[in-house]
N, C-alpha and C positions, 0 to 999 in steps of 0.2 A: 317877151324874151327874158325879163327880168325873174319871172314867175321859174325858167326852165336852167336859169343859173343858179338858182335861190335850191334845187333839187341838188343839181351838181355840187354844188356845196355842202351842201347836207350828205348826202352821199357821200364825196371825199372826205369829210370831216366825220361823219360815220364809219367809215374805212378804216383813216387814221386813228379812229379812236381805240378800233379793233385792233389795229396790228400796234398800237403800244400796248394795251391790256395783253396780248399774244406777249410782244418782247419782255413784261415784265414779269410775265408768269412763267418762262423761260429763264428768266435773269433770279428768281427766286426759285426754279427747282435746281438748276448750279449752282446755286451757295447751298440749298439743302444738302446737295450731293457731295458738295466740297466739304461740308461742315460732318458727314459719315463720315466721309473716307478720311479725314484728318481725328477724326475720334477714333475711328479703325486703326487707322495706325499706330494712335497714339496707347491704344490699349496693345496692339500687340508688341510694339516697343517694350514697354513695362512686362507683359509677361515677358517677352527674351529676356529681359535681366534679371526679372525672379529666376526661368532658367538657367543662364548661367551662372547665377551667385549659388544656385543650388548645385549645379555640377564643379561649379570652384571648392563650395564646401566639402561637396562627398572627396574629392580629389587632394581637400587638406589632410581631413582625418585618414584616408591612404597614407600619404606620403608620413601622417603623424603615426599610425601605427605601425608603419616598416620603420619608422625612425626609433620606436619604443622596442621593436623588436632587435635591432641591432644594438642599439644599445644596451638594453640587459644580457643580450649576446655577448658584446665588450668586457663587461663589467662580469661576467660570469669567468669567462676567457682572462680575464686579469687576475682574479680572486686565486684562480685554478694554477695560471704562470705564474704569480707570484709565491704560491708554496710552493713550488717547482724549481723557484732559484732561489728562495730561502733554506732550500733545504741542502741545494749544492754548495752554498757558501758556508754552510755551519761544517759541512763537510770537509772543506777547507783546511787544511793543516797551518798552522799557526807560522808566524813568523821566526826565523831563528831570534835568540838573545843576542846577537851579536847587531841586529839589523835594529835602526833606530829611526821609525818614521817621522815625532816630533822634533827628530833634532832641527836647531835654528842654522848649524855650522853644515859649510859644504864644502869638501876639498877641492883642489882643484881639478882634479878628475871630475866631480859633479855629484860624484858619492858622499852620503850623510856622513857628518864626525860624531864620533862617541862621545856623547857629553862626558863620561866616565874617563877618557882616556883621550886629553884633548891633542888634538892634529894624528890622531887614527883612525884611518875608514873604516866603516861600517862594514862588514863583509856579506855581500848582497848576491854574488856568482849569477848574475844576470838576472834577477827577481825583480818584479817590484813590488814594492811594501806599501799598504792600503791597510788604512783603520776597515775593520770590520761592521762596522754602521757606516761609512761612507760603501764598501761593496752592498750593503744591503740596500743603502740611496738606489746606487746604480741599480740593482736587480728589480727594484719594486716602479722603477722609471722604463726601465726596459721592456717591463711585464706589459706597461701601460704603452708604451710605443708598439708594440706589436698587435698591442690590440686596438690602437688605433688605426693600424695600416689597416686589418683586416677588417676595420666595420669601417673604411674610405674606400677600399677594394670593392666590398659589397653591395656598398651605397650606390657607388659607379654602375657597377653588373646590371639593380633592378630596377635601374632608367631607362626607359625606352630613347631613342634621340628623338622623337615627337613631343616630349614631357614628361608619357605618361610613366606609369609603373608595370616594369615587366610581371 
């Protein structure tokens, strides 16, 4: 009887030797597989970001060449308004000699005193009196706001609301 335990054992212990050879060769094709598919991923991780830093880039220079384009649009549109109200202000008729913009003295009305003829107003018949370089200030400012509204008007316009560029 000893002889036919001495088999059983051998047998079981032949058995078990199998089915751990079996679970271990199991146990190393799932780390292979694990160890694909984490490389798999890991590579197309990395292309998705090559991808999108590539469609971020194409998406700058858009946005950088609509921005080049409105701006020499602006700066065109300024050059152009600003000889357009340099030219109405030369047009200008001068102030009367009677009207004294640097004066320091103000009556009590709020009208300039004649330095010439002190405690007599300046006779203004509802004008007002503006150095000729400061209206040109104004006109070459005003040139520049309007061309600012319309390259912030346009800017708006070729946004899509998704981001992109209409």
């Amino acid at each position: 009887m000893i002889v036919g335990h001495w088999q059983y054992a051998t047998g079981g212990l032949a058995v078990a030797l199998a089915l751990s050879l079996a679970w271990g060769a199991r146990v190393d094709s799932l780390r292979a597989a694990h160890k694909a598919a984490h490389a798999e991923t890991v590579q197309r991780y990395t292309q998705a970001q090559k991808d999108a830093q590539r469609a971020f880039d194409a998406q700058i220079a858009i946005f950088q060449a609509q921005n080049r384009r409105l701006n020499d649009a602006a700066d065109k549109k300024v050059a152009d308004t600003t000889i357009v109200y340099r030219d109405r202000v030369i047009r200008l008729p001068t102030a009367a000699a009677t009207c004294y913009p640097d004066s320091a003295e103000v009556s009590a009305t709020g009208v300039p005193v004649s330095p010439d003829r002190p405690r007599a107003e300046a006779e203004l018949s509802g004008r007002v009196v503006i150095k000729r370089d400061d209206v040109l200030i104004c006109a070459a400012n005003q040139a520049r706001l309007e061309a600012a509204h319309t390259w912030a008007l346009e800017m708006q316009e070729s946004f899509k609301p998704d981001g992109g560029i209409k």
